[in-house]
N, CA, C and O atoms as CSV, one atom per row, in Angstrom:
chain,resi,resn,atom,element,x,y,z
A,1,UNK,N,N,0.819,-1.198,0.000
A,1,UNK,CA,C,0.000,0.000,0.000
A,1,UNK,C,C,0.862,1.261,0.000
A,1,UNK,O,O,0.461,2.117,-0.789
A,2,UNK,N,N,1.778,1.523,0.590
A,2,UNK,CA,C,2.769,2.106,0.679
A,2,UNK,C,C,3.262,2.621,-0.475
A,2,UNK,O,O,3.485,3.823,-0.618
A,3,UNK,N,N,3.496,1.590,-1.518
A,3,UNK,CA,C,4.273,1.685,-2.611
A,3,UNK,C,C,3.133,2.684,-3.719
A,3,UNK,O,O,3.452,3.567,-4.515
A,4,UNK,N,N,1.878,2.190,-3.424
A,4,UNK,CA,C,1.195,2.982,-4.121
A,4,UNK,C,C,0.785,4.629,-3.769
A,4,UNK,O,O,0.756,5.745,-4.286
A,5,UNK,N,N,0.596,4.157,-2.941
A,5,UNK,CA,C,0.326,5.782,-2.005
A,5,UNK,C,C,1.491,6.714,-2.525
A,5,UNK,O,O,1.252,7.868,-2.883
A,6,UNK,N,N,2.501,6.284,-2.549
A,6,UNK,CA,C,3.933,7.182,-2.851
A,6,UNK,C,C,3.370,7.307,-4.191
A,6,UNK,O,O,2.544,8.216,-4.099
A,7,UNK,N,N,3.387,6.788,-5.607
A,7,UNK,CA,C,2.882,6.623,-6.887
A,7,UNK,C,C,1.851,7.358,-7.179
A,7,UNK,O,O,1.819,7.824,-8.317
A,8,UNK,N,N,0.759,7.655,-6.263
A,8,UNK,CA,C,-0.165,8.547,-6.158
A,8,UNK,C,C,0.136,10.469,-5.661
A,8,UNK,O,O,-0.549,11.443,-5.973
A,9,UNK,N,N,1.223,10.414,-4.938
A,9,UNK,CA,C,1.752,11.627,-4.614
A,9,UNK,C,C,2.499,12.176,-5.528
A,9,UNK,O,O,2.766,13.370,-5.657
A,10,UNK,N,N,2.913,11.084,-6.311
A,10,UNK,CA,C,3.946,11.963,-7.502
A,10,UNK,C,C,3.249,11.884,-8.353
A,10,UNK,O,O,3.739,12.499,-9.300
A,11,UNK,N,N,1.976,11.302,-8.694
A,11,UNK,CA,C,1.211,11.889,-9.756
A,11,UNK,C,C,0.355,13.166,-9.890
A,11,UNK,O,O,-0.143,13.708,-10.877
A,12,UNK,N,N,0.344,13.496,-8.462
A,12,UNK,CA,C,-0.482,14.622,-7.816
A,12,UNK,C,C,0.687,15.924,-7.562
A,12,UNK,O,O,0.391,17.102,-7.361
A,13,UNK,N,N,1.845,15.442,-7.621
A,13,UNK,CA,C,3.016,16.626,-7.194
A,13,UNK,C,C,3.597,17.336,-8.526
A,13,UNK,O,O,4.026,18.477,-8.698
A,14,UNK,N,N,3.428,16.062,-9.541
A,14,UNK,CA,C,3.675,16.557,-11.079
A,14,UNK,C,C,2.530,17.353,-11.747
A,14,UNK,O,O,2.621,18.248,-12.587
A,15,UNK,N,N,1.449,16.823,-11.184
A,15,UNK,CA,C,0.374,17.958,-11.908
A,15,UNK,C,C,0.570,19.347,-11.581
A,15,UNK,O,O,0.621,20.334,-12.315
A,16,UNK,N,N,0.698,19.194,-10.014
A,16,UNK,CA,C,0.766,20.794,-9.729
A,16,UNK,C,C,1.929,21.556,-9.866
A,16,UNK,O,O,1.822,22.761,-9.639
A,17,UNK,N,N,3.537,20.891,-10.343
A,17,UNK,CA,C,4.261,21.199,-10.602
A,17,UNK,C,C,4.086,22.360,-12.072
A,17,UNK,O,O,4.599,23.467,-12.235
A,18,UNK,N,N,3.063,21.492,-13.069
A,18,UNK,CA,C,2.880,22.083,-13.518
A,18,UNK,C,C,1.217,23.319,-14.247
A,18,UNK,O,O,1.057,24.246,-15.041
A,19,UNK,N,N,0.635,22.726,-13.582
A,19,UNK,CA,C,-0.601,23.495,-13.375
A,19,UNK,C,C,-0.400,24.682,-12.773
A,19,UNK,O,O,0.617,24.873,-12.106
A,20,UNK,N,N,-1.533,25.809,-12.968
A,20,UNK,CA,C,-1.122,26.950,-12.512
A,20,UNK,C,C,-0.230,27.814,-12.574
A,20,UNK,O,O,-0.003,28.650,-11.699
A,21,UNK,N,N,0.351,27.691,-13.610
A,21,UNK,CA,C,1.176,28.524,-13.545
A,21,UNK,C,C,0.840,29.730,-14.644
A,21,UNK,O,O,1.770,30.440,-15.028
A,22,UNK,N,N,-0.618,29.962,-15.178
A,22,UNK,CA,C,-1.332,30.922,-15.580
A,22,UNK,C,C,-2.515,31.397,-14.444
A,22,UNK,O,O,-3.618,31.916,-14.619
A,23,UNK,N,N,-2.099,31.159,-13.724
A,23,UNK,CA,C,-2.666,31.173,-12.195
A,23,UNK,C,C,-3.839,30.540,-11.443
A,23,UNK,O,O,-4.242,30.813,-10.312
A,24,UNK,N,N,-4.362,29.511,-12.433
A,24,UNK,CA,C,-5.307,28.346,-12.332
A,24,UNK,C,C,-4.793,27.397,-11.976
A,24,UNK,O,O,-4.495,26.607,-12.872
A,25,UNK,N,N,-4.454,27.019,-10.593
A,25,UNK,CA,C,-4.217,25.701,-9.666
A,25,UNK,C,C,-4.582,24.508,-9.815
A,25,UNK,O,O,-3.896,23.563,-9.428
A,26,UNK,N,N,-6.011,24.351,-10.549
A,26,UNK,CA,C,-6.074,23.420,-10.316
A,26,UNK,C,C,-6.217,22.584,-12.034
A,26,UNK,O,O,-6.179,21.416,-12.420
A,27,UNK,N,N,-6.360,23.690,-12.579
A,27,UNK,CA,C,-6.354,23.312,-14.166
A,27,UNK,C,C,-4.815,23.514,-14.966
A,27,UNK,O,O,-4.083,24.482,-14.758
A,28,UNK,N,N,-4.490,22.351,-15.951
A,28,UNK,CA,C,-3.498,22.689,-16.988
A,28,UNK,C,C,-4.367,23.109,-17.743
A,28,UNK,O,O,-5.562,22.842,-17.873
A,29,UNK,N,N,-3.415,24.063,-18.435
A,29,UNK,CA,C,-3.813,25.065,-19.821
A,29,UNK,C,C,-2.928,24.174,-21.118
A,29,UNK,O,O,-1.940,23.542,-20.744
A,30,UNK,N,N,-3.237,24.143,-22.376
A,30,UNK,CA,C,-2.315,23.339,-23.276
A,30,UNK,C,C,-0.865,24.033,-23.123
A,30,UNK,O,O,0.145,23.330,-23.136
A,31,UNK,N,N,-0.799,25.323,-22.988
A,31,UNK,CA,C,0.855,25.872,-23.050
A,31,UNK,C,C,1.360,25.026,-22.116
A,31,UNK,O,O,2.351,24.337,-22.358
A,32,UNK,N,N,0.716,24.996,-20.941
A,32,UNK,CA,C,1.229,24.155,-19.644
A,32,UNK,C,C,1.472,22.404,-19.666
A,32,UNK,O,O,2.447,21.842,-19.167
A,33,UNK,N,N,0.559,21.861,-20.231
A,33,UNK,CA,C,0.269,20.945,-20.946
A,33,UNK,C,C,1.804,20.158,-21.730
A,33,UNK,O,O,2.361,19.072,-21.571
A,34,UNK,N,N,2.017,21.139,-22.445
A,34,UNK,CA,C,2.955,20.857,-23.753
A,34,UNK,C,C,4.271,21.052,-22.828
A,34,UNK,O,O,5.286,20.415,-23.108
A,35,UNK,N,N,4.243,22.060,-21.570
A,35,UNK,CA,C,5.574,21.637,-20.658
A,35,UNK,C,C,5.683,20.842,-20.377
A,35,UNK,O,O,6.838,20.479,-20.601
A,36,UNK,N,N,4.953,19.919,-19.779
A,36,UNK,CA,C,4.661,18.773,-18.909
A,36,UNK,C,C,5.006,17.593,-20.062
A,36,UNK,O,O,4.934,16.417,-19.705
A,37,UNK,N,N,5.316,17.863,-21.207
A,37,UNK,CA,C,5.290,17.282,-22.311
A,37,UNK,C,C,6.801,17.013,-22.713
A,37,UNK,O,O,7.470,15.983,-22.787
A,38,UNK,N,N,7.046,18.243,-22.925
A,38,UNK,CA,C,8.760,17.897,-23.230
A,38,UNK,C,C,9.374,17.944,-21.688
A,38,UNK,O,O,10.384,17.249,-21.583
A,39,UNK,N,N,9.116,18.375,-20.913
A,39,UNK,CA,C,9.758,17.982,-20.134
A,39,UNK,C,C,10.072,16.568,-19.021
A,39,UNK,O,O,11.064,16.237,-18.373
A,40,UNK,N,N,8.614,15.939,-19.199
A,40,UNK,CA,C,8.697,14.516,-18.655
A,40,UNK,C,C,8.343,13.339,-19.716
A,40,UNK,O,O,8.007,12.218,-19.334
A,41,UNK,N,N,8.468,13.762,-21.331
A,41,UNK,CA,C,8.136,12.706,-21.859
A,41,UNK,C,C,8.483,13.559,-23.316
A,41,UNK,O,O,7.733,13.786,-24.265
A,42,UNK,N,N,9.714,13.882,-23.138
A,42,UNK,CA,C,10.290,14.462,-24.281
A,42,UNK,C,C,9.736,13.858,-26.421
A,42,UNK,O,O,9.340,14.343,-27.482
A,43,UNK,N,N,10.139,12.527,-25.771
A,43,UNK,CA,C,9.672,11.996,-27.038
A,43,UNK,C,C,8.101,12.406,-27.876
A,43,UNK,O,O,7.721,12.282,-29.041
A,44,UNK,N,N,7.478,12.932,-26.641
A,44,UNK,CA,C,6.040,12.923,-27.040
A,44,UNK,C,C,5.129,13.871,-27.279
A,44,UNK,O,O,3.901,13.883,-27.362
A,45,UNK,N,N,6.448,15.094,-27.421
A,45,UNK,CA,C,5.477,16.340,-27.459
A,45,UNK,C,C,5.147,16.550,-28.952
A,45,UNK,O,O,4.112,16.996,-29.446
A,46,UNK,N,N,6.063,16.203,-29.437
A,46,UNK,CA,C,4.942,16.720,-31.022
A,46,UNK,C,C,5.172,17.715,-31.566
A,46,UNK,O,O,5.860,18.650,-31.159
A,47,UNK,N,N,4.400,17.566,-32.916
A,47,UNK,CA,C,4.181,19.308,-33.135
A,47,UNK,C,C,2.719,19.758,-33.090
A,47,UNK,O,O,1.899,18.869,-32.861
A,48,UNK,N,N,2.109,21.445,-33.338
A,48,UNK,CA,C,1.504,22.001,-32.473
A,48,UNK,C,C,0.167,21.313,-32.775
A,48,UNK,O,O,-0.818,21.442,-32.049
A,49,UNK,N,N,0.205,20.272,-34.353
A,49,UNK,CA,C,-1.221,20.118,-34.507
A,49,UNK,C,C,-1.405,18.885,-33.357
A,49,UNK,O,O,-2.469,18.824,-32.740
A,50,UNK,N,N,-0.338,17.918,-33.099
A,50,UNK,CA,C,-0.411,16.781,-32.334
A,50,UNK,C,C,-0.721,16.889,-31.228
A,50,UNK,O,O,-1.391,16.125,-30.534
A,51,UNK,N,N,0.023,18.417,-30.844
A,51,UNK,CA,C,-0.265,18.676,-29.437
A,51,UNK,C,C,-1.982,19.198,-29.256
A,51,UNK,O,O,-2.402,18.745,-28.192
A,52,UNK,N,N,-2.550,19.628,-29.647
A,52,UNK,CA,C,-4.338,20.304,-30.091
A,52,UNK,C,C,-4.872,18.953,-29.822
A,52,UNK,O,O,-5.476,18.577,-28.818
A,53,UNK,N,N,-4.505,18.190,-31.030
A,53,UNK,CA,C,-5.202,16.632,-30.840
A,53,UNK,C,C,-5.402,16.388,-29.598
A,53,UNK,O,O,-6.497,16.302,-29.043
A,54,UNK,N,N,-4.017,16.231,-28.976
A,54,UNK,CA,C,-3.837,15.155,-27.797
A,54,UNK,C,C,-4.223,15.900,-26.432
A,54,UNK,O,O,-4.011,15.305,-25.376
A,55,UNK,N,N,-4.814,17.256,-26.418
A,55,UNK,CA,C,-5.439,18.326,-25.492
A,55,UNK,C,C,-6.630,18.146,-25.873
A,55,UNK,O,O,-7.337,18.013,-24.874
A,56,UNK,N,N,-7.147,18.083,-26.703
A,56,UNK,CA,C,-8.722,17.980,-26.754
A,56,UNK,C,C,-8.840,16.596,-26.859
A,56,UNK,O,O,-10.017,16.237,-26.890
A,57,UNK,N,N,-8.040,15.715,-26.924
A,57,UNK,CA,C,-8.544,14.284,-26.537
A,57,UNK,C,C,-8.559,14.121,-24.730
A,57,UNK,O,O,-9.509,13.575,-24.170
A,58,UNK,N,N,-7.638,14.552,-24.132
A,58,UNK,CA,C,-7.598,14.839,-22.490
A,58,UNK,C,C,-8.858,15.348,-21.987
A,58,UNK,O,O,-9.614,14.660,-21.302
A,59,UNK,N,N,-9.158,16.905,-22.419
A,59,UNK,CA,C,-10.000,17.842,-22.375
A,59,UNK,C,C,-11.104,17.331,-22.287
A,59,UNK,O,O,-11.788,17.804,-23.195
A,60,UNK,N,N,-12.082,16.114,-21.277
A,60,UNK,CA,C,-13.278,15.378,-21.659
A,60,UNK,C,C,-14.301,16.065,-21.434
A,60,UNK,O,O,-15.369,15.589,-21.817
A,61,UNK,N,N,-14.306,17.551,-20.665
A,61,UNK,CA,C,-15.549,18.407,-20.294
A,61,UNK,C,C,-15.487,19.636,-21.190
A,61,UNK,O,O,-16.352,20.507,-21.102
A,62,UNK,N,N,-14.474,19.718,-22.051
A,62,UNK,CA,C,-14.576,20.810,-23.336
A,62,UNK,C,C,-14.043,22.182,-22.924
A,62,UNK,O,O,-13.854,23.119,-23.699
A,63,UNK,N,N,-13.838,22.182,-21.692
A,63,UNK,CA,C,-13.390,23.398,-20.629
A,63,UNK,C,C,-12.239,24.729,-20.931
A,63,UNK,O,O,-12.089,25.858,-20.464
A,64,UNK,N,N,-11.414,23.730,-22.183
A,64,UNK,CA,C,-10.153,24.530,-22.290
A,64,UNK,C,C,-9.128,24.213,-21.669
A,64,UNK,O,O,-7.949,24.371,-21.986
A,65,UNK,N,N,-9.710,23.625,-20.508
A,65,UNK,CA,C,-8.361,23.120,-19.499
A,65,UNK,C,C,-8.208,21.681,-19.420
A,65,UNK,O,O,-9.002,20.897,-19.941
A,66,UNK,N,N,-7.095,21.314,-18.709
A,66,UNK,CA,C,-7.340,19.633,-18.233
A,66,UNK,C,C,-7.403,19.539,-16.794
A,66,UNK,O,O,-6.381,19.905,-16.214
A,67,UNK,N,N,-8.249,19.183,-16.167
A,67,UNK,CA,C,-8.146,18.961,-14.553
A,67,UNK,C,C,-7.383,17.857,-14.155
A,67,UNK,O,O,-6.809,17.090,-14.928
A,68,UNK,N,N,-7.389,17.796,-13.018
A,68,UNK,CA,C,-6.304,16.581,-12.331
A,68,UNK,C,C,-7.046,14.899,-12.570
A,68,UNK,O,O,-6.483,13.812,-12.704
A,69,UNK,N,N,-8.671,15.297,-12.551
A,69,UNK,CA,C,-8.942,13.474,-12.827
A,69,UNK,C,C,-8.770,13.218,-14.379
A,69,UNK,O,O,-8.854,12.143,-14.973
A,70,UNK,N,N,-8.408,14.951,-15.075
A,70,UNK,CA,C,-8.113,14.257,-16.515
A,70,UNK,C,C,-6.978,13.722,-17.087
A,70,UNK,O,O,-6.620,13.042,-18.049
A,71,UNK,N,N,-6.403,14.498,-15.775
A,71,UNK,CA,C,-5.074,13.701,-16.058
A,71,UNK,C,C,-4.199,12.934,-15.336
A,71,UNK,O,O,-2.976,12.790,-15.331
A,72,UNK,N,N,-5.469,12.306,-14.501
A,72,UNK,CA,C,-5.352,10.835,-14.005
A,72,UNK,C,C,-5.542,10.124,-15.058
A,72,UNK,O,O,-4.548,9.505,-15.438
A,73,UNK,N,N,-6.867,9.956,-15.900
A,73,UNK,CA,C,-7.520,9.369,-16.901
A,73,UNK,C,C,-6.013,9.327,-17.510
A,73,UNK,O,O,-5.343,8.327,-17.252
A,74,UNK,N,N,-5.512,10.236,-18.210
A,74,UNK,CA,C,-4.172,10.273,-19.297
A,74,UNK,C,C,-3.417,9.731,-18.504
A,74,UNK,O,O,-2.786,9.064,-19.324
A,75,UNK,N,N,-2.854,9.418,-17.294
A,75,UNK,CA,C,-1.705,8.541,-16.606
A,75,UNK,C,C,-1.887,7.293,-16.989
A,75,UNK,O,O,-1.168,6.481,-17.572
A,76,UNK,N,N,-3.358,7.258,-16.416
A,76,UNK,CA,C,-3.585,5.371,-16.795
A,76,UNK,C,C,-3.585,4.898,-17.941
A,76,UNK,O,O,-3.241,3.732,-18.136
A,77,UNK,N,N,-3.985,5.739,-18.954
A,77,UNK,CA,C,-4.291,5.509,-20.220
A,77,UNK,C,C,-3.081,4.951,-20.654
A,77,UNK,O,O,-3.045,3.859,-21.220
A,78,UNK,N,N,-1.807,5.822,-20.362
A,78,UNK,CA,C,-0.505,6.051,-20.694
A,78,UNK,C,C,-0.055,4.689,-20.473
A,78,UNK,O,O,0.421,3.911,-21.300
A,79,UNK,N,N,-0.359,4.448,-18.764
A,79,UNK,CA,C,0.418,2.996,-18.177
A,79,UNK,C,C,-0.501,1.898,-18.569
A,79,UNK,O,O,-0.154,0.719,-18.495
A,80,UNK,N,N,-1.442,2.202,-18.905
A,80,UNK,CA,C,-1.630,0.563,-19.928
A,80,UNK,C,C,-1.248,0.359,-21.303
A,80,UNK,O,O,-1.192,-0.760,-21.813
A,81,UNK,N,N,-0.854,1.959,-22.205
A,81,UNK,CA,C,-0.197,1.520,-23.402
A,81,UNK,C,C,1.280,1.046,-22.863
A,81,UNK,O,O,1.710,0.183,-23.628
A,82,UNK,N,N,1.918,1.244,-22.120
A,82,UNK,CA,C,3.296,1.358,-21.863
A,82,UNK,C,C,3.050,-0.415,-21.392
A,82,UNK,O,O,3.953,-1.165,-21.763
A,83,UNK,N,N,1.948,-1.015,-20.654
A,83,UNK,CA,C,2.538,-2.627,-20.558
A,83,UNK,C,C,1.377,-3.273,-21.115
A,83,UNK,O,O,0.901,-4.313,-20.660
A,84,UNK,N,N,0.937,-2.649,-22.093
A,84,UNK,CA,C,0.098,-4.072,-23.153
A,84,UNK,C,C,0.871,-4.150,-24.276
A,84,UNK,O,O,0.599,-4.966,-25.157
């Protein structure tokens, strides 16, 4: 339990690492988005049309932003392409 709980804090410490920093805490914005992009998953940022795609595929309430369960949803999504 332990092991997960920790796994859960750094998924929650990376969001807000980068959230907010257009001064919305609790939402990523795509600029913010696309940090979080090259900087923890360099390979995967794209270019700007890939990046649109892959924000409005996150984006499941149309909001403009991504909230934190959306990008829970995109963690898991991530860690089941990464071991199927």
């Amino acid at each position: 339990m332990v092991l997960i709980e920790a796994q859960l804090t750094l998924l929650k410490t990376t969001f807000d690492k980068y959230a907010g920093q257009d001064a919305d805490k609790g939402s990523m914005s795509k600029a913010e988005l696309a940090d979080l992009l090259r900087e923890e998953f360099p390979g995967m940022a794209g270019d700007k049309k890939q990046l649109d795609a892959f924000f409005t595929g996150l984006d499941g309430d149309k909001d403009g932003k991504v909230s934190f369960p959306e990008f829970v949803q995109f963690a898991a999504t991530l860690l089941l392409m990464m071991t199927g």
